[in-house]
C-alpha positions in Angstrom: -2.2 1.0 -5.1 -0.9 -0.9 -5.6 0.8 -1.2 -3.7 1.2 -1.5 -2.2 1.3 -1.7 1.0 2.2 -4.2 1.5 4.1 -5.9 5.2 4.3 -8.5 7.2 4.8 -5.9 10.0 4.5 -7.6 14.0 4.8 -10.8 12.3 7.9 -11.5 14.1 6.3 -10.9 17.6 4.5 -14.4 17.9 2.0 -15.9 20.2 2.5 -19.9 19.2 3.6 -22.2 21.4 7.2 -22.1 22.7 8.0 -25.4 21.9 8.6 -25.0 18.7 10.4 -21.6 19.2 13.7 -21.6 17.7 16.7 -21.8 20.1 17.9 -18.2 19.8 20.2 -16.5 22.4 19.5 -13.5 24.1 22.5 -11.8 23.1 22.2 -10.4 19.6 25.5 -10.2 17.5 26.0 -6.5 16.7 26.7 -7.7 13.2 23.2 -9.5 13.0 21.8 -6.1 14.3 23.4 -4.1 11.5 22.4 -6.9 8.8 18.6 -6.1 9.9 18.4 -2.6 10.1 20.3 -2.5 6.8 17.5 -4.7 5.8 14.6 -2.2 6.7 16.2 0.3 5.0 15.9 -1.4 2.2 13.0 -2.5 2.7 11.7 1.2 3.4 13.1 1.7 0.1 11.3 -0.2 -2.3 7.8 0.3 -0.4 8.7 4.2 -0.4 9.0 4.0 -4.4 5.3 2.6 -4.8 3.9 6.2 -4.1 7.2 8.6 -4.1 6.0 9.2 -7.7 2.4 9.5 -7.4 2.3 13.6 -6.5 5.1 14.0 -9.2 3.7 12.6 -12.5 2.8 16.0 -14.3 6.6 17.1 -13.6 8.0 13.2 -15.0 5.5 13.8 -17.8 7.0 17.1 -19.0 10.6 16.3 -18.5 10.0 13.1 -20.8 7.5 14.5 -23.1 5.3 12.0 -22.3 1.2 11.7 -23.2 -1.1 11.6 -20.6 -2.2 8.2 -21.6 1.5 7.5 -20.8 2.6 8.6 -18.2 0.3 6.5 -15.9 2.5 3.3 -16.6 5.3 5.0 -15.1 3.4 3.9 -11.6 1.5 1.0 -12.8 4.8 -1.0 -14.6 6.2 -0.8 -11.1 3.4 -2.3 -9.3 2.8 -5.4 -11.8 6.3 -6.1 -11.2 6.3 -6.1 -7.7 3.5 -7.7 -7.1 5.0 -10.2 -8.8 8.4 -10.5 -7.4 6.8 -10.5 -3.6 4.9 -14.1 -3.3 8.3 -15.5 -5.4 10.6 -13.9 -2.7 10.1 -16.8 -0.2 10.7 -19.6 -2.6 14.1 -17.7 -4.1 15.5 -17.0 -0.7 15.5 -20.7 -0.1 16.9 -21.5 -3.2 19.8 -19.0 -3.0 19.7 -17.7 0.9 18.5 -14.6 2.6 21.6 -12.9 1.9 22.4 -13.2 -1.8 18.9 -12.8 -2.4 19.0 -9.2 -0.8 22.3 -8.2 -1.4 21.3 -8.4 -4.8 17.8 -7.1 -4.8 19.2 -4.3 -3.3 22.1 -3.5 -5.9 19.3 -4.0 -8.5 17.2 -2.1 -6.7 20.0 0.8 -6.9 20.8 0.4 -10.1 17.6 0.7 -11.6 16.7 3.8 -9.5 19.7 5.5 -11.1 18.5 4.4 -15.1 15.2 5.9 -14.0 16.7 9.5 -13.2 18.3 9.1 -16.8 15.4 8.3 -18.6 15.4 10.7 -21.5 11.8 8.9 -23.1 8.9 7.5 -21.5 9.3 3.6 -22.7 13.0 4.1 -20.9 11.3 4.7 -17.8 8.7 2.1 -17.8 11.3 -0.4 -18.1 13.6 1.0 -15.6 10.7 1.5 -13.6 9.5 -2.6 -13.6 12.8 -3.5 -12.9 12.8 -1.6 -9.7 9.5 -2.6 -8.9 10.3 -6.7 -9.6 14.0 -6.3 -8.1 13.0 -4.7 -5.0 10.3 -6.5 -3.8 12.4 -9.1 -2.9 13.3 -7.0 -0.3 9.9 -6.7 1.4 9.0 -10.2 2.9 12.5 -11.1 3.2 12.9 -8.4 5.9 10.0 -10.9 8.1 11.8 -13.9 8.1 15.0 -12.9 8.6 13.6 -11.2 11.9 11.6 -14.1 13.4 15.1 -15.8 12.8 17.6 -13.5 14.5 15.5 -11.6 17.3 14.9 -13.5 20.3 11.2 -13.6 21.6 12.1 -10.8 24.4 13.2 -8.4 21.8 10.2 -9.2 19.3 7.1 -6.8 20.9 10.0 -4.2 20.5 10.9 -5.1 17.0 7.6 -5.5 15.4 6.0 -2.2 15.8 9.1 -0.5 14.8 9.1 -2.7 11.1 5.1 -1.8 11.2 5.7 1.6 11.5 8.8 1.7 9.0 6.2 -0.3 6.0 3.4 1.8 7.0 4.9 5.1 6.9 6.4 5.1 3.8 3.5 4.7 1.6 2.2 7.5 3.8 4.5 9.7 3.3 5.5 8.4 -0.2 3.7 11.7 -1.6 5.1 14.2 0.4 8.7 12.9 -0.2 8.0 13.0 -3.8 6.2 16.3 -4.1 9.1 18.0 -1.7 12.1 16.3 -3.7 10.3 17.4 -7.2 9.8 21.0 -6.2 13.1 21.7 -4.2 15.2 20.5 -6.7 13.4 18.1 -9.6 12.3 14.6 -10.6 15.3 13.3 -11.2 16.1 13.4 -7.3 12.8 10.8 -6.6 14.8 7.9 -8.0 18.5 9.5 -7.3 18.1 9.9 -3.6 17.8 5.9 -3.5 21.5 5.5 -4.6 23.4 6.2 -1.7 21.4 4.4 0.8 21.1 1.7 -1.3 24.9 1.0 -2.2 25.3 1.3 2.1 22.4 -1.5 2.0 24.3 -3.9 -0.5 27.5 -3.5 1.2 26.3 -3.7 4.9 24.3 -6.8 3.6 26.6 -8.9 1.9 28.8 -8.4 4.3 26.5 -9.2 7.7 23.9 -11.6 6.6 24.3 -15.4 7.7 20.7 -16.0 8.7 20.3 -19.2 6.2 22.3 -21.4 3.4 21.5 -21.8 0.1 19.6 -25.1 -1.3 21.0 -24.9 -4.8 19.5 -28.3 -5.5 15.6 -27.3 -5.6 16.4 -25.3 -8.3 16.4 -28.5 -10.6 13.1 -28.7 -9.3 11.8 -25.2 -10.2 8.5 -24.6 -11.5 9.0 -22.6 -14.4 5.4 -22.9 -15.6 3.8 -22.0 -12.2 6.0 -18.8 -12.3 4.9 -17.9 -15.8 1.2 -18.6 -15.3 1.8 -16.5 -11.9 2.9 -13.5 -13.5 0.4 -13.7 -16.1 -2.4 -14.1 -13.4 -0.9 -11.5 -11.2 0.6 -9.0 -13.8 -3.2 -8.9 -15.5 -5.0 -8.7 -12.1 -3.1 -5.9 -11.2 -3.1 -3.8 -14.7 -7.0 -4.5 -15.1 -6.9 -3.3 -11.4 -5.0 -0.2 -12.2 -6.4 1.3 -15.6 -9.8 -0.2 -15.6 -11.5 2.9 -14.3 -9.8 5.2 -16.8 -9.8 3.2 -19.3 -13.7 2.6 -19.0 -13.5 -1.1 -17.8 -14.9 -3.5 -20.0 -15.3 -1.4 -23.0 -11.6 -0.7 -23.9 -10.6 -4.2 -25.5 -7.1 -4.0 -23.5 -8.9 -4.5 -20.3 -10.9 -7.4 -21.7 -7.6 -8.9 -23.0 -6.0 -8.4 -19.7 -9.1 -10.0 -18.0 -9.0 -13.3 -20.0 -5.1 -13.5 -19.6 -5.3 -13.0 -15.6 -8.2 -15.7 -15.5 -6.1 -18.2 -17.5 -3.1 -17.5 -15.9 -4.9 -18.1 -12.3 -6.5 -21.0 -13.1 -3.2 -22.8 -14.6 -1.2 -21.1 -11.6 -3.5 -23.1 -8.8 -3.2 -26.2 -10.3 0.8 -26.3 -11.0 0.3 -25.2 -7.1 -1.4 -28.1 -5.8 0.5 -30.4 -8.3 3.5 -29.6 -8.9 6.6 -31.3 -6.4 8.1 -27.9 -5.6 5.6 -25.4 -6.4 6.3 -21.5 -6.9 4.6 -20.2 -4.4 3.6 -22.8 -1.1 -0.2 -22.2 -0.3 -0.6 -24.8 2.4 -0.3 -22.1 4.9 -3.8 -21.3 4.0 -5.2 -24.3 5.5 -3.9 -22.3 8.9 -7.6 -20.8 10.0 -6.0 -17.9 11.6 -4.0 -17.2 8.9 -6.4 -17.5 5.8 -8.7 -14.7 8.4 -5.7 -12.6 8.8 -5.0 -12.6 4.9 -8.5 -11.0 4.8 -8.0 -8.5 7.1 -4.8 -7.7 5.5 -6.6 -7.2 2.6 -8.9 -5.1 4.3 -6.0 -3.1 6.0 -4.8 -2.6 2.2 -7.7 -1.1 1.3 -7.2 1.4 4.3 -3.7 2.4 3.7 -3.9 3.3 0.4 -7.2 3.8 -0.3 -6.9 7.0 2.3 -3.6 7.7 1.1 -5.2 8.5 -2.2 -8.6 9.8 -1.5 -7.1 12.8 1.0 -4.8 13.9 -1.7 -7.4 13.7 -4.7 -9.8 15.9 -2.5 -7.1 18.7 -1.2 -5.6 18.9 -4.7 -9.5 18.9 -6.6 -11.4 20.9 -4.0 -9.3 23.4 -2.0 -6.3 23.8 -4.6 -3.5 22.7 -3.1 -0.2 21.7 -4.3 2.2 18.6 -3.6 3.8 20.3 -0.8 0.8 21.6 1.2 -0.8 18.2 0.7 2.0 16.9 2.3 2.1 19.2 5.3 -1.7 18.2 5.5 -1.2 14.3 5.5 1.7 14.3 7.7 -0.5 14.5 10.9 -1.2 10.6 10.0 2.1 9.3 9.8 2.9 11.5 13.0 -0.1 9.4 14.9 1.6 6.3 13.5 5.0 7.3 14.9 3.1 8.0 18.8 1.1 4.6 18.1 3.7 2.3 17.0 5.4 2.2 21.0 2.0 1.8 22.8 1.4 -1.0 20.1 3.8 -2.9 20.7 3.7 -2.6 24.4 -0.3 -3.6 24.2 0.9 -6.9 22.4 2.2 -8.2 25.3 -0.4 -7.2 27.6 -3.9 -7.7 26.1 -5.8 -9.8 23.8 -5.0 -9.0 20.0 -8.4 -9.3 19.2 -9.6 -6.8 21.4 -6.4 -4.5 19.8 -7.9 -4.9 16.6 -11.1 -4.4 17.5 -10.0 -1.1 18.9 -7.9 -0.7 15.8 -11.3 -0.8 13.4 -13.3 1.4 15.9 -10.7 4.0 15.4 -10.4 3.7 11.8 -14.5 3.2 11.3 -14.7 6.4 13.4 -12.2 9.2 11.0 -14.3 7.7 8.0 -17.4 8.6 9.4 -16.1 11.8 10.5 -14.9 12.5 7.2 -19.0 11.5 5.5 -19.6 15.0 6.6 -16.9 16.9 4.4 -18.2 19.5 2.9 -15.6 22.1 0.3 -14.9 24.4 2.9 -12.8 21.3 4.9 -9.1 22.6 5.9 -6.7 21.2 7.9 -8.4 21.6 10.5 -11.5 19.6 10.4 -8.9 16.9 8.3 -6.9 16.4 11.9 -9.2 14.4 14.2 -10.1 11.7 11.0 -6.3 11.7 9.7 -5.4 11.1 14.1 -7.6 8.3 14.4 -6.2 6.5 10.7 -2.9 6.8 11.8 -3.9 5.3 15.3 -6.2 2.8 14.1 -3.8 1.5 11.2 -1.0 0.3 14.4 -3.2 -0.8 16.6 -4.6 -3.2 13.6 -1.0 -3.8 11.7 0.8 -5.7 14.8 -2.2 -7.6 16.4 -3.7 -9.0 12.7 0.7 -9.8 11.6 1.1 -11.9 14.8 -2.5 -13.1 14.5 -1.9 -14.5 10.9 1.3 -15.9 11.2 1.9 -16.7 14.7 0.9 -19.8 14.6 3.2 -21.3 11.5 6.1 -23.6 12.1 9.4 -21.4 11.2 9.2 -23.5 7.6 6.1 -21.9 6.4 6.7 -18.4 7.9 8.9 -17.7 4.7 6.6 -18.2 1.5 3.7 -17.2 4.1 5.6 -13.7 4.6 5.4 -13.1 1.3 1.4 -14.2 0.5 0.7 -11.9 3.6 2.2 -9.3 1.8 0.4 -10.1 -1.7 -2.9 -9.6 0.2 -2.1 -6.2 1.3 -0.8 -5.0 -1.6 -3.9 -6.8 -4.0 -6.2 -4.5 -1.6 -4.5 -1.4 -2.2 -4.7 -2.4 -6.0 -8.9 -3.1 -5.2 -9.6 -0.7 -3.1 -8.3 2.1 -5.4 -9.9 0.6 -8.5 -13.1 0.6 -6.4 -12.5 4.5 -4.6 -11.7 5.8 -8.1 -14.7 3.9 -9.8 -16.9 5.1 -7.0 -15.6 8.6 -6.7 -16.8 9.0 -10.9 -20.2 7.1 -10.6 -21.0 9.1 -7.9 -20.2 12.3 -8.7 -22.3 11.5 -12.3 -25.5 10.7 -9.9 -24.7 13.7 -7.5 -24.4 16.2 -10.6 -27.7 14.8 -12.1 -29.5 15.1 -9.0 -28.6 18.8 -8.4 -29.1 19.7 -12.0 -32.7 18.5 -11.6 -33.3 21.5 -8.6 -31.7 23.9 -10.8 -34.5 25.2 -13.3 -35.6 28.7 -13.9 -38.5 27.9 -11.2 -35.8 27.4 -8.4 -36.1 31.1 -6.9 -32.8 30.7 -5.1 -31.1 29.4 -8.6 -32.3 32.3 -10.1 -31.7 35.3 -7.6 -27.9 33.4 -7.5 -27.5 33.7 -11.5 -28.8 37.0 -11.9 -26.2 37.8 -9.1 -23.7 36.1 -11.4 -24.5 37.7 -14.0 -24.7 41.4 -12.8 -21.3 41.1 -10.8 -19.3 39.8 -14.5 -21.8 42.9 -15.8 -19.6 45.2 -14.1 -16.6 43.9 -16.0 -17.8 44.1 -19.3 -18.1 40.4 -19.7 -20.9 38.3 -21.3 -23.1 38.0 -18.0 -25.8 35.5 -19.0 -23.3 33.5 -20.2 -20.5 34.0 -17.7 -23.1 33.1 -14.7 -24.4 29.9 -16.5 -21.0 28.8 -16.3 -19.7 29.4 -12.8 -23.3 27.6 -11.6 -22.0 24.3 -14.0 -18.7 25.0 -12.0 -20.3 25.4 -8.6 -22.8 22.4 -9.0 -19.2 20.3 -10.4 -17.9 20.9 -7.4 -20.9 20.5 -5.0 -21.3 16.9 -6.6 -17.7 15.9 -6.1 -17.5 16.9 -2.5 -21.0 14.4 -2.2 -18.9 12.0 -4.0 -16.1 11.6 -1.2 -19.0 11.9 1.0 -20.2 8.5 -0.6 -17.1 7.0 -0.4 -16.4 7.2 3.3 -19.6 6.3 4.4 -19.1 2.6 2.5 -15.1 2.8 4.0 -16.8 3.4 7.5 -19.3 0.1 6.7 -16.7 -1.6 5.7 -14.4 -1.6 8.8 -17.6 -1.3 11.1 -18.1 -5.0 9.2 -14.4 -6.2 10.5 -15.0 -5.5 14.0 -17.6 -8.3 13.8 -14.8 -10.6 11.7 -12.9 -10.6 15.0 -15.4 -13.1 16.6 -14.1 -15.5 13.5 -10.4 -15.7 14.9 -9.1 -18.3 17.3 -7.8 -16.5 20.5 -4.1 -16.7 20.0 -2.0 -17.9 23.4 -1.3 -14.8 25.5 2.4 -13.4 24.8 3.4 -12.6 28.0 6.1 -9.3 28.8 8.6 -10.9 27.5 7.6 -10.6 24.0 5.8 -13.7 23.2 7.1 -17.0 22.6 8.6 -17.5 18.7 6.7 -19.6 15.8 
C-alpha cells in the first residue's frame, strides 16, 4: 500500500510570498548539509521497508513456518503502524525537537530491523515488524521541515526533486531490492542491510541536527485521547483497507469489527481535533484551499505509485512467469525515467507554471495507462517500456509541482503537522487504491471468465476443432485426452479472463487521471518562483 508512499517531496521549494520567508543565509554549514542527507537516508529507509518485503513473503513464510493467512500481516502490521506514527510526527518534533525525535526514530528504526532478521516465529515478526513501521515514520515528514528550515530559497528547486526522487524511488524499487537480497543471499538480509546505514544515520544525526529546541512544556498539554481515538481510526482504516479483499469484505466479521472501530475512532478523533487546546494532529491547514486540493491529488498520486507498483508485478509473476528478480529488471525502466525526470523537474519549477507541470504530469501518466488497456498475455518487456517511461515521467513532473502547490503557501508554523497530513494522504491512497485494484482485478476476472465460458459450447466450431486438438496431441502421450484438453481450455480461458481483468483496471486508472487534469482548473495559480528557487513559506 500502504504505503505507502508517502512524501512531502518539492515541498521545500515554495512559491509564497517572500515576506514571510525565513531569514536563512546563503551559505549552508557543512554540518547542516550532513544532518539532511543523513536525514534522507533515513528517510529512504523506512519508505524502502514498506515494499522491500512484498516480492519476498513466500521465502519469510517458509523460514518462519508461517500460514498463508499469516504471513500477510508481516506487511500489513507495518503499515498500520506507520500510518500512524506519520500525522503524530509533526506534533512530537515540537514537543521534543527535530533532532531527538530522529535520532531516535532512527536507532529504533535500527533496532527493530535487526529483531526482525531474528524472528524465529511469525507473531515475533509482526511485532518487530509494527515497531519499525511506527518508529520509522517519524522519519518521513520530519525530513520536509527540517529542509524548508535549513536550505535557502536558491538551493530549494535543487533540493526538492532530489527528496522527490529519493521517496519515490524506493517504493519503486522496494521489490526489486527485496527479491535480489532474498535470492542472492536470504531474507534475513531484507531487514539486516538496514543496520549499518542506520547506526551512521543516528550518529551523524545526533550529532549535526540543531534545526529547532524542544517545548517540553506542551507535553502537559498532550492529547492522549485524540492519539488513541487516532490510532483506532487510522489503524482500522488501514487493516479494513489491507485484508478486506481477501478476506471477502463485509462477510468476514473481523472486517466488520474493524469497520465499526475505525468509524468510532474517526468520529471521536475530529472532535478532540477541533476541541481540544493542543490537539494531536493540527488540521487548520486544511482551511488553506490549495492545500486541501493538493491533499487530493496526493491522494490521487498514491493511488499511482503503488497502485502500478503492484499491478505490473501481479501481471509479470501471474501471466508470463516470472520471478522476483526478472520482475525487477522489468520495473526498473520506471525508476530509471524517475532518475532522468527528477533534474528537468526541478529546473521546470522555476521556469513555468506548476499547474501546467501537472497537467503535463497527468497526461503522461493518463497516456502509459491507456497504453497498457491493450495488454494482451503475450506483453514482454518490451511493449511494458513506453507505459512504465511515461509513469516514471509523469510521477516527477506531478510530485514537485502538486508538494509546492499544497504547501507553499503555509506560514513555516503549519508547514510541520501539514508535512505530515500531506504524507497521510499519499500513503491512505496507496492503502485505497490497492484495496480497489485487487477488488477490481477479482470481480473482473469473475465477469470476464463467465463471459468467455458462455462462447465456449460444443456448437462453437473453433472451441471444438481446438479441444479435439487438445485432446489428440495428450493422445499421443498416453494421457486421458478428453479430459486432459477440457482442462488446459479451463486453463487458457483463466488466463484469457485475467489478462481482460488488468485490461479493466487501466482503463478506470487512465479515467481517473484524465479526470485530474481537469482538477487543475480548481487550484489558485501559485506566485511564479523565479531562477532562484522560489521564495520560502
Amino acid at each position: 500500500m500502504a504505503g505507502s508512499a508517502t512524501t512531502t517531496a518539492g515541498s521545500i521549494s515554495s512559491a509564497a510570498p517572500a515576506s514571510s520567508a525565513p531569514k536563512v543565509d546563503e551559505k549552508m554549514p557543512t554540518g547542516r548539509l550532513i544532518a539532511f542527507f543523513a536525514m534522507v537516508v533515513g528517510m529512504f529507509m523506512s519508505i524502502l521497508d514498506i515494499q522491500i518485503v512484498s516480492a519476498s513473503l513466500s521465502e519469510i513464510q517458509a523460514g518462519l513456518s508461517a500460514g498463508s493467512d499469516e504471513i500477510g500481516w508481516v506487511q500489513t502490521s507495518y503499515l498500520i503502524a506507520e500510518v500512524i506514527m506519520i500525522p503524530l510526527s509533526g506534533t512530537l518534533a515540537r514537543i521534543v525537537s527535530t533532532r531527538y525525535l530522529f535520532a531516535f526514530s532512527a536507532a529504533g528504526f535500527t533496532a527493530a530491523s535487526a529483531l526482525a532478521a531474528t524472528a524465529s516465529n511469525i507473531d515475533q515478526m509482526i511485532v518487530y515488524r509494527a515497531i519499525q513501521g511506527f518508529i520509522g515514520g517519524g522519519m518521513i515528514p520530519s525530513v520536509f521541515a527540517a529542509a524548508f528550515t535549513i536550505f535557502p530559497p536558491s538551493k530549494r528547486a535543487f533540493v526538492s526533486p532530489i527528496i522527490g526522487l529519493i521517496a519515490t524511488l524506493a517504493p519503486t524499487i522496494g521489490p526489486t531490492v527485496g527479491g535480489y537480497l532474498s535470492n542472492a543471499f536470504s531474507w534475513h538480509w531484507l531487514f539486516l542491510v538496514n543496520i549499518i546505514p542506520g547506526i551512521f544515520v543516528t550518529i551523524l544525526t545526533w550529532r549535526f541536527i540543531d534545526f529547532d529546541k524542544p517545548e517540553l512544556s506542551l507535553f502537559k498539554k498532550f492529547d492522549w485521547w485524540g492519539l488513541v481515538a487516532m490510532g483506532v481510526f487510522l489503524g482500522g482504516l488501514e487493516y479494513v483497507l489491507e485484508e478486506g479483499n481477501s478476506n471477502d469484505w463485509f462477510n468476514d466479521h473481523m472486517i466488520v469489527i474493524g469497520a465499526i472501530a475505525s468509524g468510532l475512532g474517526c468520529l471521536v478523533f475530529f472532535y478532540r481535533a477541533f476541541t481540544s487546546e493542543f490537539p494531536v494532529v493540527d488540521l487548520t491547514a486544511f482551511t488553506n484551499r490549495n492545500f486541501a486540493f493538493g491533499s487530493i491529488f496526493s491522494f490521487v498520486m498514491g493511488i499511482g505509485l503503488y497502485g502500478l507498483t503492484y499491478i505490473y508485478p501481479v501481471y509479470l509473476s501471474r501471466i508470463r512467469g516470472y520471478d522476483s528478480q526478472m520482475i525487477g529488471e522489468t520495473m526498473f525502466v520506471s525508476g530509471l525515467a524517475m532518475f532522468v525526470t527528477a533534474p528537468i523537474a526541478g529546473k521546470l519549477s522555476t521556469k513555468m507554471d506548476l499547474r501546467a507541470m501537472m497537467v503535463i504530469g497527468f497526461i503522461s501518466f493518463a497516456s502509459g495507462t491507456y497504453i497498457m488497456t491493450g495488454i494482451t498475455a503475450d506483453w514482454d518487456f518490451y511493449e511494458l517500456l513506453i507505459p512504465q517511461i511515461l509513469r516514471g515521467f509523469g510521477l516527477m513532473m506531478c510530485m514537485v509541482p502538486i508538494n509546492n502547490i499544497a504547501l507553499g503557501t503555509l506560514s513555516p508554523a503549519r508547514i510541520r503537522g501539514a508535512s505530515g497530513l500531506f504524507n497521510l494522504t499519499r500513503n491512505l491512497g496507496g492503502a485505497v487504491g490497492l484495496a480497489i485494484i485487487s477488488t477490481l482485478l477479482s470481480n473482473r476476472q469473475d465477469v470476464h471468465y463467465e463471459r468467455l465460458r458462455e462462447h465456449l459450447d460444443w456448437g462453437n466450431r473453433i472451441a471444438s476443432d481446438q479441444l479435439d486438438s487438445m485432446a489428440s496431441n495428450l493422445n499421443t502421450y498416453g494421457l486421458d485426452g478428453a479430459t486432459g484438453a477440457i482442462r488446459q481450455m479451463v486453463q487458457l480461458v483463466t488466463k484469457q479472463a485475467v489478462v481482460m481483468s488488468f485490461s479493466d483496471v487501466f482503463l478506470i486508472l487512465t479515467v481517473l487521471f484524465a479526470m485530474m487534469i481537469l482538477g487543475v482548473a480548481a487550484i489558485e495559480k501559485p506566485a511564479p518562483q523565479g531562477g532562484g528557487g522560489g521564495s520560502g513559506h
